[in-house]
C-alpha positions as CSV (number, residue, x, y, z in Angstrom):
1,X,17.9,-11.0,4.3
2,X,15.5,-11.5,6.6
3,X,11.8,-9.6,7.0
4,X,12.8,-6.7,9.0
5,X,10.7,-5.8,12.3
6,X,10.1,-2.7,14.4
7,X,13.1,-4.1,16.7
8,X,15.8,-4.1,13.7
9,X,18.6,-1.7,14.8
10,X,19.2,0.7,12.0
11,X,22.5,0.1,11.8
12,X,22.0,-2.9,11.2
13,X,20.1,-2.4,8.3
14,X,22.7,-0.1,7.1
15,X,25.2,-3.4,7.1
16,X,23.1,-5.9,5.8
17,X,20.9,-3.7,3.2
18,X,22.6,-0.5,2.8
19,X,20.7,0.1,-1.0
20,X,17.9,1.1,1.6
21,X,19.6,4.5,2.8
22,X,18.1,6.6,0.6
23,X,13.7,5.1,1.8
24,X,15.3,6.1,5.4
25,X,16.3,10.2,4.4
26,X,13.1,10.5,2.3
27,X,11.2,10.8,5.7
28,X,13.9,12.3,7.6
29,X,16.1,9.9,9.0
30,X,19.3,11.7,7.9
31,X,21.8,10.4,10.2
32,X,22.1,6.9,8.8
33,X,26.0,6.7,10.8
34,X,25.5,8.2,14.1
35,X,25.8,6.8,17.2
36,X,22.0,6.7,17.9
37,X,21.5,4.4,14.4
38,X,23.6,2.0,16.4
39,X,21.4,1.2,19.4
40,X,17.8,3.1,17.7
41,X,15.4,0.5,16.3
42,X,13.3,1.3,13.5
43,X,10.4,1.6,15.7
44,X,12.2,4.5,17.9
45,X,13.2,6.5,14.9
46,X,9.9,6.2,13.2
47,X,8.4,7.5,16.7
48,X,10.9,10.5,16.9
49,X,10.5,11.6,13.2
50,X,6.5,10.9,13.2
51,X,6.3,8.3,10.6
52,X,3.8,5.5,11.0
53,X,6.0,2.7,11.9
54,X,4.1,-0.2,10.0
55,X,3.8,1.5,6.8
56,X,7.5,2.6,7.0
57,X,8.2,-1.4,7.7
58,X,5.8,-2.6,4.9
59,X,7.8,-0.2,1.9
60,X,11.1,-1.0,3.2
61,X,10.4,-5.1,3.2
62,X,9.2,-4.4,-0.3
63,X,11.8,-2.6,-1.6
64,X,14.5,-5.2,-0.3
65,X,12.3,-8.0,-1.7
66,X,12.4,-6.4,-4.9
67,X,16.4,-5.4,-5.2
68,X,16.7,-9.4,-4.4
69,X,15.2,-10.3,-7.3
């Protein structure tokens, strides 16, 4: 999978790296299926639930970079 930016729809994640669910609810992004994860970047939901966007990016790169391995 490629790095994820602050542009990557959510639902998009959801579909390519769906093991990452569980980073997204830890800071409050419970609604992994509605119809806002289908046009809300990563960047957008960060804003709206008040998590720092670029730290938020840097864990969840990790974490896929890890389950590849």
């Amino acid at each position: 999978m490629a790095t994820l930016t602050k542009d990557t729809i959510i639902s998009e994640v959801m579909m390519t790296a769906p093991e990452t669910a569980p980073l997204f609810q830890a800071i409050g992004m419970h609604c992994l299926g509605c119809a806002m994860a289908t046009g809300e970047s990563i960047e957008e939901a960060c804003m709206v639930h008040g998590v720092d966007p670029d730290a938020f990016l840097e864990n969840l790169n990790a974490f896929i970079a890890a389950s590849a391995k």
